[in-house]
C-alpha positions in Angstrom: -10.0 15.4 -8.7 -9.2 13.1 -11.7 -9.2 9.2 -11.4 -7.5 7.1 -13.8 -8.7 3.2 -13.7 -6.3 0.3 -14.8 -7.4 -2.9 -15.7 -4.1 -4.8 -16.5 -2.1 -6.2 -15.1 -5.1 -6.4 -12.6 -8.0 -3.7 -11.2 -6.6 -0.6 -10.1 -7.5 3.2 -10.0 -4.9 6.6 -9.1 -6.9 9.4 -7.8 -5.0 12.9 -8.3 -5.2 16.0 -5.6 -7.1 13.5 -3.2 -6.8 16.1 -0.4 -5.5 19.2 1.1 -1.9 19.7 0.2 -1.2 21.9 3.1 -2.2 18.7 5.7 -0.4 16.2 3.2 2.9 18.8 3.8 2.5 18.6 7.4 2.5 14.9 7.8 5.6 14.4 5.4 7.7 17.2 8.0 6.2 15.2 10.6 7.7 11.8 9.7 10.9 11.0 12.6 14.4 10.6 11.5 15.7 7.4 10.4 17.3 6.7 13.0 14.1 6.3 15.2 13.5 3.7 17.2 10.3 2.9 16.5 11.0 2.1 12.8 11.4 -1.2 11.9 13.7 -1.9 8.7 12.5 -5.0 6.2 15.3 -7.6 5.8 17.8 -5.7 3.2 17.9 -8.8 1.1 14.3 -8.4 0.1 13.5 -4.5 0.9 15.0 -1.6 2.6 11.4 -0.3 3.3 11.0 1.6 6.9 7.4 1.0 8.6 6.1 1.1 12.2 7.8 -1.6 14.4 4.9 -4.5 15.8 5.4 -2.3 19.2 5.1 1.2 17.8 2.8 -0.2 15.2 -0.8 1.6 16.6 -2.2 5.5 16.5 -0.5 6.8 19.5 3.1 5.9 17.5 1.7 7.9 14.9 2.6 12.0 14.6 -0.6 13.4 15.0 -0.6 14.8 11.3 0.0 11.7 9.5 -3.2 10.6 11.4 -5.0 13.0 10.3 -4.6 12.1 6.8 -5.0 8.2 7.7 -8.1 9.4 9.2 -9.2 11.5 5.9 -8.2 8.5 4.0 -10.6 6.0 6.4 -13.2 8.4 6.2 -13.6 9.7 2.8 -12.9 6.8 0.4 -14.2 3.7 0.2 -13.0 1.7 -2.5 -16.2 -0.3 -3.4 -17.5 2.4 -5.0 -14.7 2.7 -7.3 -13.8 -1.0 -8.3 -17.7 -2.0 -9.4 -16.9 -0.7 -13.1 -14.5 -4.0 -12.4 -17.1 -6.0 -11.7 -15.8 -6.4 -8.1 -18.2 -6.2 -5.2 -16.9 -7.0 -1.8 -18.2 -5.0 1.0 -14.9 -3.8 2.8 -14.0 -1.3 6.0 -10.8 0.2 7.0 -8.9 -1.1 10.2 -8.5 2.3 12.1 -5.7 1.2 13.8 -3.5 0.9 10.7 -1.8 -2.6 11.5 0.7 -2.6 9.3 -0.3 0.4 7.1 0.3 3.9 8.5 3.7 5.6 8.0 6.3 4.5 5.5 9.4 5.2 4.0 12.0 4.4 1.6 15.3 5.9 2.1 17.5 6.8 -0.4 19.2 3.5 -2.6 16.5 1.6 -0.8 14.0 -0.7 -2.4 10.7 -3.0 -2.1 10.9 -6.3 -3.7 8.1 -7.7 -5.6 5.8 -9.2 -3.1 2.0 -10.3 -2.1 0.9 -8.8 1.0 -0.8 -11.1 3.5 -3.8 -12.4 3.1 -5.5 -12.3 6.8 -5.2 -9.3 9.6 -2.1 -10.0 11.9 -4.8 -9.2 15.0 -8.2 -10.3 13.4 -7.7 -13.7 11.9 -11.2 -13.6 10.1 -10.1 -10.7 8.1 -9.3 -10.7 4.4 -6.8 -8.3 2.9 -8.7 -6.5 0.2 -7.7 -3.6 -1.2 -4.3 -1.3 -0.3 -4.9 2.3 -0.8 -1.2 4.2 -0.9 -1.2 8.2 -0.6 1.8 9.7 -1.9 2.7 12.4 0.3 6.8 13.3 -1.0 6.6 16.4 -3.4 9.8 16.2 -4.4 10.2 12.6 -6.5 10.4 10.8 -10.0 10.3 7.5 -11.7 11.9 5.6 -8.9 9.3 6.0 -6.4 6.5 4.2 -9.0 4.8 1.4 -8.3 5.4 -1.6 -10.4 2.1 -4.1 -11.0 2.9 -7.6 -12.0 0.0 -10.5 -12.4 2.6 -13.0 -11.4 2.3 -13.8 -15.4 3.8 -11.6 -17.9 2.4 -8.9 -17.6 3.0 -5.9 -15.6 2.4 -2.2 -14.9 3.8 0.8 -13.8 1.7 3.1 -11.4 3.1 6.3 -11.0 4.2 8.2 -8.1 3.2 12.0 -7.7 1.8 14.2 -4.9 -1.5 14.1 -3.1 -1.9 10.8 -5.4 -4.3 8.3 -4.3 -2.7 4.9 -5.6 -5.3 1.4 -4.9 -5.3 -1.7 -6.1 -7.2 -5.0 -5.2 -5.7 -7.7 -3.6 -5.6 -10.8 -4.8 -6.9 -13.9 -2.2 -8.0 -17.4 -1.5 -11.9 -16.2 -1.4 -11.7 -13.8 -4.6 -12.0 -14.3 -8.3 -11.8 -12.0 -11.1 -12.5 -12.4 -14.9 -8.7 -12.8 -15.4 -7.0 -14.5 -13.2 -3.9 -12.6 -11.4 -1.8 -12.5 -8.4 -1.1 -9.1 -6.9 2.3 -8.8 -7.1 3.4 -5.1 -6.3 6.7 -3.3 -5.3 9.3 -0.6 -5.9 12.3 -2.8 -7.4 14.6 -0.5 -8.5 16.4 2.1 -5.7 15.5 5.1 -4.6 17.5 8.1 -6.3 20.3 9.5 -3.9 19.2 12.3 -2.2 15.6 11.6 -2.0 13.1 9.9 0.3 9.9 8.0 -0.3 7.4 9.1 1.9 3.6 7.0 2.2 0.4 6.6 4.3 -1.2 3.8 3.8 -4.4 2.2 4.5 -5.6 -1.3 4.0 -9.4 -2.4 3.1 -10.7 -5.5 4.6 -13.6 -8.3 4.8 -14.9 -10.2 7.3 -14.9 -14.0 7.0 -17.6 -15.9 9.5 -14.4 -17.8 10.5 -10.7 -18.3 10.0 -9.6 -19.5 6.9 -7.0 -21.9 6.2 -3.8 -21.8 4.0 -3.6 -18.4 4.2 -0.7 -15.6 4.0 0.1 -14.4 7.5 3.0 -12.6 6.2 4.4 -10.9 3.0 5.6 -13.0 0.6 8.8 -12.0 -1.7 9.4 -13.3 -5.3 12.7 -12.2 -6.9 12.2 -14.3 -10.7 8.8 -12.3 -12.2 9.1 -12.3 -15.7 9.2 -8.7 -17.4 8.8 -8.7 -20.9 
């Protein structure tokens, strides 16, 4: 297993041959057709990205292999131990019903514009987005399924995409500070080469706030203007 830490444009870590490529296999045949219709489709002006609809969105939508590997995900990794060469020390947990996480594609031509993720839980108000952890699961791929990293400055990263990859990266939010201040601005710009699918599980890290915060991001917020340089 090798792990390969980032610091700019802000904290994250890629963890290669996280787990057993013969499970990962199974949950990318597992995945239903496109034309599904439990999948719900992003608004094509900001993303083509396929994820779980709000009413398929639970573990009993979920193919029974891809939930094993959320599972393994939940289970085995825990981010904090990871990000404290950052400096970063939240204590987080994993939301085992995968609200918003769990199976995801991008089609072929399709995108994911640049975008912050919501800051709160969409079913647990006191709960802070903290860190998205992104399993690559496609074995067939190249450069257009990487992850682009922006800081909502100038500078930006590319994370790439490959097999049984563990991609993470710590949210930015209203109750978090780092020694250089960033906005997590993340996405998969450019399209999709023809022919090919990009397949993900993800699971999101959380905290637990005493009580509901204020002026906070309840849904994902797109930004077409980022600066590359």
């Amino acid at each position: 297993m090798k792990i390969t830490k980032l610091d700019k444009p802000y904290p994250a870590i890629a963890i290669d041959d996280f787990m057993s490529p013969a499970l990962l296999r199974a949950a990318a045949n597992s995945y239903p057709n496109s034309d599904w219709d439990g999948w719900y489709t992003y608004d094509g002006n900001t993303s083509s990205n396929m994820a779980l609809k709000m009413i398929t969105r639970d573990r009993q939508s979920t193919t029974t292999p891809a939930l094993a590997v959320l599972d393994y995900i939940a289970t085995h990794f825990d981010p904090s131990e990871h990000f404290k060469d950052f400096g970063i020390d939240v204590d987080v947990f994993p939301d085992f019903e995968y609200y918003g996480a769990g199976m995801h594609i991008l089609p072929e031509n399709g995108f994911l514009g640049m975008h912050l993720d919501t800051d709160i839980h969409g079913g647990n108000k006191n709960w802070t987005r903290e860190y998205s952890a992104v399993l690559c699961i496609s074995e067939e791929y190249d450069s257009s399924f990487d992850l682009i990293l922006h800081d909502g400055n100038k500078t930006h990263g590319r994370v790439p995409y490959k097999f049984n990859r563990l991609n993470v990266f710590k949210c930015s939010n209203a109750t978090f500070t780092y020694k250089h201040e960033y906005e997590s601005w993340h996405g998969i710009p450019e399209p999709i080469t023809s022919g090919m699918l990009r397949k993900t599980l993800p699971v999101f890290y959380w905290s637990k706030n005493e009580a509901p915060k204020g002026g906070r991001r309840t849904r994902a917020y797109f930004k077409d203007d980022l600066k590359f340089e």
